[in-house]
C-alpha positions as CSV (number, residue, x, y, z in Angstrom):
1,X,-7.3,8.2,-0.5
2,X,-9.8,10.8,-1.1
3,X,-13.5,10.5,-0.6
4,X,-14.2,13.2,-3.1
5,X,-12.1,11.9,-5.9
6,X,-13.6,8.5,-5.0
7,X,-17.2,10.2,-5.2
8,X,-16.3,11.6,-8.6
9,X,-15.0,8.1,-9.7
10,X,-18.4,6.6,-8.4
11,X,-20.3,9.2,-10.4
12,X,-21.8,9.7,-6.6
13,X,-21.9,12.8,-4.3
14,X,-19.3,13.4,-1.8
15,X,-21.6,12.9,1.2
16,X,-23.2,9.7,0.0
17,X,-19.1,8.1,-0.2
18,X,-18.8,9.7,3.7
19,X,-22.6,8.5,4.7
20,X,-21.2,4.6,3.1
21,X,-18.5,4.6,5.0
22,X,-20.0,5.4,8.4
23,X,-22.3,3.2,7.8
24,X,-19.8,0.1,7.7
25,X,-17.8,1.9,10.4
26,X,-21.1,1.5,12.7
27,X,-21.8,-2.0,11.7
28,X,-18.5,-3.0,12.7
29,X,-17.8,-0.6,15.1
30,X,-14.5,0.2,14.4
31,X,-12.7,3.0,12.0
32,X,-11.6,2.6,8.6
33,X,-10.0,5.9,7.8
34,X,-7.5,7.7,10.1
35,X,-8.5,11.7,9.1
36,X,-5.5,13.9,9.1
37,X,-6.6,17.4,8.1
38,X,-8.3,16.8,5.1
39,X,-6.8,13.8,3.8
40,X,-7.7,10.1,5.2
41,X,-5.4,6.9,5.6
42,X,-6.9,3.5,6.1
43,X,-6.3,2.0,9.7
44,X,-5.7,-1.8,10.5
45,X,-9.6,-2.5,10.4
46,X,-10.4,-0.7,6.9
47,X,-7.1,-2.2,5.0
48,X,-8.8,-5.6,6.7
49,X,-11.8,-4.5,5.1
50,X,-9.8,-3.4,1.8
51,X,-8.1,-7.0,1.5
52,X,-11.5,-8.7,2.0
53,X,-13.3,-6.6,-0.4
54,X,-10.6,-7.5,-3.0
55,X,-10.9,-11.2,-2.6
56,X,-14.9,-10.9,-2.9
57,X,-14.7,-8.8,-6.0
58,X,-11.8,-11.3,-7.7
59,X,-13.9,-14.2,-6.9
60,X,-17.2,-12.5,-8.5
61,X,-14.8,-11.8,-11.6
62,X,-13.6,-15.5,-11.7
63,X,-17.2,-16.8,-11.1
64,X,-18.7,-14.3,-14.1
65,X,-15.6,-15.3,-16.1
66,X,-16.3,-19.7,-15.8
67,X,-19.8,-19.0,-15.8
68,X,-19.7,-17.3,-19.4
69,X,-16.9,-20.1,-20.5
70,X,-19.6,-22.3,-20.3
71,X,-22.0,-20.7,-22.5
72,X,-18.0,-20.4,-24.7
73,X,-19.0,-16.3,-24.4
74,X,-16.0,-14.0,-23.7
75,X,-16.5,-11.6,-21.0
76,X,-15.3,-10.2,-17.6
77,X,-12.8,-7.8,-17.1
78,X,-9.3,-6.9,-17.3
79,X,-7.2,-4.5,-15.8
80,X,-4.2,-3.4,-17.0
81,X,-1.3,-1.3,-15.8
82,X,0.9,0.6,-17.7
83,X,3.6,3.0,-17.5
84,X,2.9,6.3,-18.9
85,X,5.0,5.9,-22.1
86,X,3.9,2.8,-22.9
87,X,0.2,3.8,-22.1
88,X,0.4,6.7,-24.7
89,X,2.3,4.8,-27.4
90,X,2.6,1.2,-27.4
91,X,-1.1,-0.4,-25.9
92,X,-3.6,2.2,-28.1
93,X,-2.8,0.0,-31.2
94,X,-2.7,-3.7,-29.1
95,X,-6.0,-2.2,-27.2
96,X,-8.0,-1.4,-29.9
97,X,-7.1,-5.0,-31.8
98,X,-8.0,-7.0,-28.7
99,X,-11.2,-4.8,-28.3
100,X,-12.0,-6.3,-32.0
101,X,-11.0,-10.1,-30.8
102,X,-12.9,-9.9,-27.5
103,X,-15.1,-6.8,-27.6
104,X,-17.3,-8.1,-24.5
105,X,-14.2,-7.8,-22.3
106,X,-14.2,-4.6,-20.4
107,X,-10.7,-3.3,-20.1
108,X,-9.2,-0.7,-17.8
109,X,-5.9,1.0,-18.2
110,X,-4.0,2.3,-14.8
111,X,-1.5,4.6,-16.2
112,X,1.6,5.1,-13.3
113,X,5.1,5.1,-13.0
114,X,7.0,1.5,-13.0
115,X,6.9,1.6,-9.0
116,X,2.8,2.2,-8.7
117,X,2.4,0.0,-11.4
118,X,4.3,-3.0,-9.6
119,X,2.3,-1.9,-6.3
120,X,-0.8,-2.3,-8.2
121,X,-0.2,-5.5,-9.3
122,X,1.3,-6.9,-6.3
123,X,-1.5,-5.7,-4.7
124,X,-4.1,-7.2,-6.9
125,X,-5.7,-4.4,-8.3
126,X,-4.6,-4.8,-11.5
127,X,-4.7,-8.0,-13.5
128,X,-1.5,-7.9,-15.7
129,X,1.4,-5.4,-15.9
């Protein structure tokens, strides 16, 4: 919930992330963030936006995924959540041998608590947890 730490993640600058949003915030005429001091807190309209943006980029995932079973190619992505112990000691060894079996899957790790974990999954922004 940060437009810099979201510009950092993007590899983009700061104002580019705020120019973006008002952009869909003027297509749509309506606000996405609600901006209290300096930090920002999605409204009805951008956690609409959030949930729809979700289900575009899962179904890209799943097309990309049954379009590369057909040419029997591994590929795609998946996220993973962890907690922090088992981030650190268990999934280094499992990661690396799965990197060997599929090493065209991208894999991302979210490293969290048990609670975030479960609210990243349930919310579908992580794959398996």
């Amino acid at each position: 919930m940060s437009f810099t730490k979201a510009a950092n993640e993007l590899f983009i600058s700061q104002p580019a992330i705020s120019k973006h949003i008002q952009e869909l915030e003027k297509e749509y005429g309506v606000q996405l963030f609600d901006r209290i001091g300096n930090r920002i807190q999605l409204t009805r309209a951008g956690q609409l936006m959030l949930d729809h943006a979700c289900k575009i980029i899962d179904a890209y995932q799943n097309l990309d995924f049954d379009m590369k079973k057909l040419t029997e190619k591994s590929g795609g992505e998946l996220r993973i959540g962890a907690s922090t112990t088992i981030s650190q000691y268990v999934l280094p060894e499992l990661i690396a041998e799965f990197r060997k079996l599929y090493p065209d899957i991208r894999l991302t790790l979210l490293s969290g608590n048990s609670h975030e974990i479960e609210d990243a999954l349930a919310a579908g922004r992580i794959d398996l947890g």
